[in-house]
Structure formats: structure tokens, C-alpha cells
C-alpha positions as CSV (number, residue, x, y, z in Angstrom):
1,X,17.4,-66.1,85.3
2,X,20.5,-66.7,82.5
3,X,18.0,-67.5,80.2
4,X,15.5,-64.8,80.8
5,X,18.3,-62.1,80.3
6,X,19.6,-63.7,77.2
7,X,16.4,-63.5,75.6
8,X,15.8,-59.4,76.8
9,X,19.7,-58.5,75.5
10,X,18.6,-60.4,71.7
11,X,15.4,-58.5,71.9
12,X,17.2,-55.2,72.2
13,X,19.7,-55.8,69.4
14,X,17.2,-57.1,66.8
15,X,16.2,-52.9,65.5
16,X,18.1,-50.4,63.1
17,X,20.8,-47.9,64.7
18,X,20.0,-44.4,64.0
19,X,22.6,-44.5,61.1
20,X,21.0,-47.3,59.6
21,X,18.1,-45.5,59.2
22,X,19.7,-42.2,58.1
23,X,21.4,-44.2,55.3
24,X,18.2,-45.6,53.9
25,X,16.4,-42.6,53.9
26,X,19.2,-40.8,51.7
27,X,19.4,-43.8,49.6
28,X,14.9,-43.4,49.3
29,X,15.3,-40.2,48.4
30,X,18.2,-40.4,45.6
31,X,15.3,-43.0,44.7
32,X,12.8,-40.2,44.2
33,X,15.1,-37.6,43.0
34,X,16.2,-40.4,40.0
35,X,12.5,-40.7,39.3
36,X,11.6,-37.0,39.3
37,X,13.6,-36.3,36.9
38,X,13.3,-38.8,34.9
39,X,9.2,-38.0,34.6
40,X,9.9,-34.5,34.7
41,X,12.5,-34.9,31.5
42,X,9.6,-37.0,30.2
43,X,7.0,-34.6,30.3
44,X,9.4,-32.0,28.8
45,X,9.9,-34.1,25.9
46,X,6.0,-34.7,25.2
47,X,5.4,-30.9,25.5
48,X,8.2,-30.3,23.1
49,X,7.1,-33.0,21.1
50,X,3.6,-31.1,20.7
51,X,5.1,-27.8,19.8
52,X,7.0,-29.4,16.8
53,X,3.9,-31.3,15.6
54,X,1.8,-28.3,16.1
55,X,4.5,-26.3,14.2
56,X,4.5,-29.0,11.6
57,X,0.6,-29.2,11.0
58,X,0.3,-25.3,11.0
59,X,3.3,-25.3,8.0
60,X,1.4,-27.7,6.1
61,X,-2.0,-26.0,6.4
62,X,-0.4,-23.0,5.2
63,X,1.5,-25.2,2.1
64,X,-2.4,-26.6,1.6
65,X,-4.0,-23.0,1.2
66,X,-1.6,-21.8,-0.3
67,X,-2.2,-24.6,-3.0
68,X,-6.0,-24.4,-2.8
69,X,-5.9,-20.7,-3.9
70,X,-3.0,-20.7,-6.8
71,X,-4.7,-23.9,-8.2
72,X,-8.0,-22.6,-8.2
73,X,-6.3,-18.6,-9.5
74,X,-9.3,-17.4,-12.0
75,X,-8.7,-14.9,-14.8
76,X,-11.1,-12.5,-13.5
77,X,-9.9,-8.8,-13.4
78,X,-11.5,-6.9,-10.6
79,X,-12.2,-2.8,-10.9
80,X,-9.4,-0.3,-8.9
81,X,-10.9,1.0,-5.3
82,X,-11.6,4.2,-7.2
83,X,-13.2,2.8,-10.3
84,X,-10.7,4.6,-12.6
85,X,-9.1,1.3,-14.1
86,X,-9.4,-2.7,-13.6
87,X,-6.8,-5.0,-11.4
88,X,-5.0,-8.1,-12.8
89,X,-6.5,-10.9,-12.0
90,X,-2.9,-11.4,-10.2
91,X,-0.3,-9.2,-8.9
92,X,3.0,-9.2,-7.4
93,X,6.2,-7.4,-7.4
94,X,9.6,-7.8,-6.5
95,X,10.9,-7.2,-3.0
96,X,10.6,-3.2,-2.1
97,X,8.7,-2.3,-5.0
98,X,5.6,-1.0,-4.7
99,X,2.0,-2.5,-6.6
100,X,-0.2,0.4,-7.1
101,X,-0.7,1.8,-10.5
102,X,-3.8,4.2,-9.8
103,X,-3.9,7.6,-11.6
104,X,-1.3,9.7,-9.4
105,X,1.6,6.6,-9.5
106,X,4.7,8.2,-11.2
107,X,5.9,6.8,-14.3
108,X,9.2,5.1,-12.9
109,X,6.3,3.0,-10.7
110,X,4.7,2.2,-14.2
111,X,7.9,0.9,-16.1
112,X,8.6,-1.3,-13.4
113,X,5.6,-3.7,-14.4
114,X,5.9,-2.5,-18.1
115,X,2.5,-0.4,-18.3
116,X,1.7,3.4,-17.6
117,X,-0.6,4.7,-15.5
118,X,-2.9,6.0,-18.3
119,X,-3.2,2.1,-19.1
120,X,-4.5,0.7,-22.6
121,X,-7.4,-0.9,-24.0
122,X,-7.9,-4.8,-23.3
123,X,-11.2,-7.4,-23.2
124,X,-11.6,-6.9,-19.4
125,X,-11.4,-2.8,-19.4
126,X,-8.1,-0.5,-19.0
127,X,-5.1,-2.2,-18.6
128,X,-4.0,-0.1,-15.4
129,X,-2.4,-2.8,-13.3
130,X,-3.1,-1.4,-9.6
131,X,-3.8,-2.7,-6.4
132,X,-5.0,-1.3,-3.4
133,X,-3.2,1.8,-2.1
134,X,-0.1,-0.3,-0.8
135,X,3.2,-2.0,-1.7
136,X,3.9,-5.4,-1.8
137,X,6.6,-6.6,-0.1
138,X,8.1,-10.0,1.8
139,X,10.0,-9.3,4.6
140,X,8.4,-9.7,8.3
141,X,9.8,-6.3,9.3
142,X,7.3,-4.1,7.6
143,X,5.4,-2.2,9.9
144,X,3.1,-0.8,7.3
145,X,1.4,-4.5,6.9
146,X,1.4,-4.2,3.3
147,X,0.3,-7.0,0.5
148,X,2.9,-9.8,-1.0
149,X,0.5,-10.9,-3.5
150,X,-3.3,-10.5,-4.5
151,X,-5.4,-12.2,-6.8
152,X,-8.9,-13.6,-7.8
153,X,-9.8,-17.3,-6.9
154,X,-12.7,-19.8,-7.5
155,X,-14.1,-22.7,-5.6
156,X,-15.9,-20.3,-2.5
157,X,-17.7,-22.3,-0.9
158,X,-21.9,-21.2,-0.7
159,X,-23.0,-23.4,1.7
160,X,-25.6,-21.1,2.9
161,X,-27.0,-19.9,-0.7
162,X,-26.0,-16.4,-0.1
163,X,-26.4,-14.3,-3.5
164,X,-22.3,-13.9,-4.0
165,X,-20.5,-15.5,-6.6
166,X,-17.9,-18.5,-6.1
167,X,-15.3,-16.1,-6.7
168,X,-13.1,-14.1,-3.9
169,X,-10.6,-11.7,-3.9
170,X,-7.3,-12.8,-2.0
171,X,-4.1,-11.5,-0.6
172,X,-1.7,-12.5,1.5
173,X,0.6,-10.4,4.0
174,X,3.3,-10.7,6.8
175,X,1.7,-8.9,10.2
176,X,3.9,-8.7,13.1
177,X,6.3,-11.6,12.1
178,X,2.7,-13.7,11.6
179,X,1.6,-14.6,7.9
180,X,-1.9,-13.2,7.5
181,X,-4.5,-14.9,4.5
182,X,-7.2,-12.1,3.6
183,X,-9.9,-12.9,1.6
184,X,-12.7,-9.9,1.3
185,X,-16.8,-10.5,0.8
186,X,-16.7,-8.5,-2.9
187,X,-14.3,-8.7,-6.0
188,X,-14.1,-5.1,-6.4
189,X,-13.2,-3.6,-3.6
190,X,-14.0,0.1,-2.3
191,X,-11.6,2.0,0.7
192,X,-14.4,0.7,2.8
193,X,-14.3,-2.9,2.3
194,X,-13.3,-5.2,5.2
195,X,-11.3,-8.4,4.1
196,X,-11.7,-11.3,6.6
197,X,-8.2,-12.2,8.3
198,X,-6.8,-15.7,8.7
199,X,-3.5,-16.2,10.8
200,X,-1.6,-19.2,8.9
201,X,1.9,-19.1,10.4
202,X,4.2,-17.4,13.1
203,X,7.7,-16.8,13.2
204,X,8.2,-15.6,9.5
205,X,11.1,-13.9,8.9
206,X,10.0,-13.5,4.5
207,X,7.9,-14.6,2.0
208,X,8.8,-14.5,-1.7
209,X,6.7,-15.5,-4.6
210,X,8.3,-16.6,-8.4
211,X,6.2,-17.4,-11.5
212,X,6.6,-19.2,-14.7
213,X,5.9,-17.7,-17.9
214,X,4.7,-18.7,-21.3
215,X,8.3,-18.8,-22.3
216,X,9.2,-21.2,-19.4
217,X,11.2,-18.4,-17.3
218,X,10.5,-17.5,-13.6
219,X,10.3,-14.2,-12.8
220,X,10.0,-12.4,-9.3
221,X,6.9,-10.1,-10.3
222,X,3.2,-10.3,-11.8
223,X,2.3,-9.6,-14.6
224,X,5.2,-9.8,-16.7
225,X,7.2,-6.4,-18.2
226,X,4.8,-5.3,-20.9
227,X,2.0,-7.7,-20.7
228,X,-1.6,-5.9,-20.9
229,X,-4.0,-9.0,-20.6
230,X,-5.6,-8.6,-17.1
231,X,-6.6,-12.2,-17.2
232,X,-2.6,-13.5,-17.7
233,X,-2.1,-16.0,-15.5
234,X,1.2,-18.1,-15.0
235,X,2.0,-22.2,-15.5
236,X,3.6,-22.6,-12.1
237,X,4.0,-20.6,-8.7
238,X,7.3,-20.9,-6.7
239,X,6.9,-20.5,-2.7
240,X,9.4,-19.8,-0.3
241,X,9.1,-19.2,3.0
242,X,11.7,-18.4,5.4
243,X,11.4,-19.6,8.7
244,X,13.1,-18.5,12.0
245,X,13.1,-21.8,13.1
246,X,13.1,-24.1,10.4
247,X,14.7,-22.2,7.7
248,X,13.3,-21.6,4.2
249,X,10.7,-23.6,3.0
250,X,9.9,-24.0,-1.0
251,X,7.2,-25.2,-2.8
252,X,5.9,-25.1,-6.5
253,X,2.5,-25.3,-7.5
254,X,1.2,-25.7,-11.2
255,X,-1.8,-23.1,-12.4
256,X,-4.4,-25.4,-14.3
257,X,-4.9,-23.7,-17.5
């Protein structure tokens, strides 16, 4: 009998009081809580990791064209969309100043690139240096989505034989805070030619362009004051990009001659 209830009351004392188990429930779930976070923090890192190399590749594709087109830049002037005058084969203008040099462009317009609007006599036609009815200007805040620079480039790839030539007209412009790569299917382009859109980069806050003359001076436009050779081209371009996130960005790229 003393043996038989000394063996029922160890029986009964051998399990976990209700506190015991309390306690190592809280302690499994500061467990869990550790290790949530910890793969949570984790998988936060990778998808910020993926943003920045997504940002990264997307600045260097944009470096990469931008050094496909100015390398390949062709001397080839290209008629105005009315057919009264020919185009450089590049153009660009300071910040806030406006490209287009067709017939009606007032004479203050004309100085600033060092021609007039009448134009002069030169190997590739008259020597008006317009664009396309807009300004060209950096800055992501324009709302009139108007060209930084335009020019005429080689290499086009034909893969398909169509009967086009290797050149293409391209321009570059800031829509919405997104840099925008335009390249059109003609080199001189009517009001009713569609260019072809390529988003590069986001976030831009302003794109400025600098080119190195004959005389070994950058200057912020294209052509230089008082040049009348359509087909002038410059030795080097000077890139800069501003970034909202990663600041400003320069490159330099040399024009084969």
C-alpha cells in the first residue's frame, strides 16, 4: 500500500505547472518574433538592393546611348519641316533659349547662334540653323516637352533590308521628370512625322550638354556664334546629368573626326 501511493504521488509531479508552460511559450514566440524580423529586414534589403542595381544598369544604358549616338554624330544637314532652309547636322542651345531659326524667328533669336534667319549660302544648302518648332531646354520642369539636343547619326541598324538609309535623325528631351531618346523613320522631317520614343531614365531633375571647339573651348550651345558650316561638328561632348537621387552625373565623349 506505501509503495503503491508513492509511486501515484511521483507520477503526478513528473508534468509542467501552467506557468511553466506560459513561460515557454513567450520565450517560443520572442523566438519567432527575432526571426521575423530578421527575414523580413532581409528581404527588405534584397528588394532595395534590386532597386539600386536596376537604377544603376538603367544610368549606364543611358551613359552607353548616349555614347553610341555622339560617337557615331554624322555631318549630314537635314531640310527645315517647312523646306525653306537646311538643319545643322547638330544643335543645341543654352538653358532657356530657344533652337528654331525658321523664317518668322526674330533677329535677337538669330544673334544668339550667330546667323540670321535669311541664312547664307554653304555646300549643304542655306545656312538657316533651325530645328523643329520648339526650344531646347534642360530642366525636368518644362511642361512643353521641348528638345535638349538634336542631331544626325549613323550606324542604324537594317536588319530587315528596308530601303532607308543607315542614317537617323535624333533628339533627346526631359518628359515628366523621365529622359525621353527620339529617333524618327526620315532625316527630314515634315509637321507630320512621328519620332519613335525611348524612355532611358527617371527621376531627372536637368540635362545639360557642353562641346569642344576647334579652338579647344567648351561652349554651352551648337553651332558655335558665327559658324555657317551645317556639317560642323565638335571634338568632344560634355554630359551632365542631374539626378534626384544620385546627384549630377558627368560624362565626356570624343566625336571621331
Amino acid at each position: 500500500m506505501t509503495m503503491t501511493m508513492r509511486t501515484q504521488r511521483g507520477a503526478s509531479g513528473a508534468g509542467f505547472t501552467l506557468i511553466e508552460l506560459l513561460v515557454a511559450l513567450f520565450i517560443t514566440a520572442i523566438i519567432f518574433a527575432m526571426g521575423y524580423g530578421s527575414i523580413n529586414r532581409a528581404l527588405e534589403d534584397q528588394d532595395a538592393l534590386k532597386d539600386r542595381q536596376d537604377r544603376l544598369a538603367a544610368l549606364q544604358t543611358t551613359m552607353r546611348v548616349f555614347e553610341q549616338d555622339f560617337v557615331q554624330l554624322a555631318p549630314r544637314p537635314v531640310r527645315d519641316q517647312v523646306g525653306d532652309g537646311s538643319l545643322a547636322c547638330l544643335i543645341a542651345v543654352p538653358l532657356g533659349q530657344t533652337a528654331y531659326l525658321g523664317p518668322s524667328v526674330s533677329s535677337s533669336l538669330n544673334s544668339t547662334l550667330g546667323s540670321s534667319s535669311s541664312g547664307s549660302s554653304s555646300g549643304a544648302g542655306s545656312s538657316s540653323l533651325s530645328t523643329p518648332p520648339s526650344a531646347l531646354s534642360g530642366t525636368a520642369d518644362n511642361s512643353a516637352q521641348t528638345d535638349l539636343v538634336i542631331f544626325t547619326r549613323t550606324g542604324w541598324a537594317n536588319p530587315a533590308g528596308i530601303q532607308r538609309p543607315a542614317l537617323e535623325r535624333v533628339s533627346y528631351r526631359i518628359d515628366k521628370g523621365t529622359l525621353v531618346r527620339m529617333h524618327y523613320p526620315v532625316l527630314d522631317i515634315t509637321e507630320t512625322t512621328l519620332p519613335l520614343k525611348r524612355d532611358m531614365i527617371d527621376k531627372v531633375k536637368a540635362v545639360s550638354f557642353r562641346f569642344l571647339t576647334d579652338a579647344r573651348q567648351w561652349i554651352d550651345q551648337w553651332p558655335p556664334p558665327g559658324a555657317a558650316d551645317l556639317r560642323l561638328r565638335p571634338f568632344a561632348v560634355e554630359i551632365t546629368l542631374d539626378l534626384e537621387d544620385w546627384g549630377r552625373v558627368v560624362r565626356i565623349i570624343e566625336v571621331p573626326t
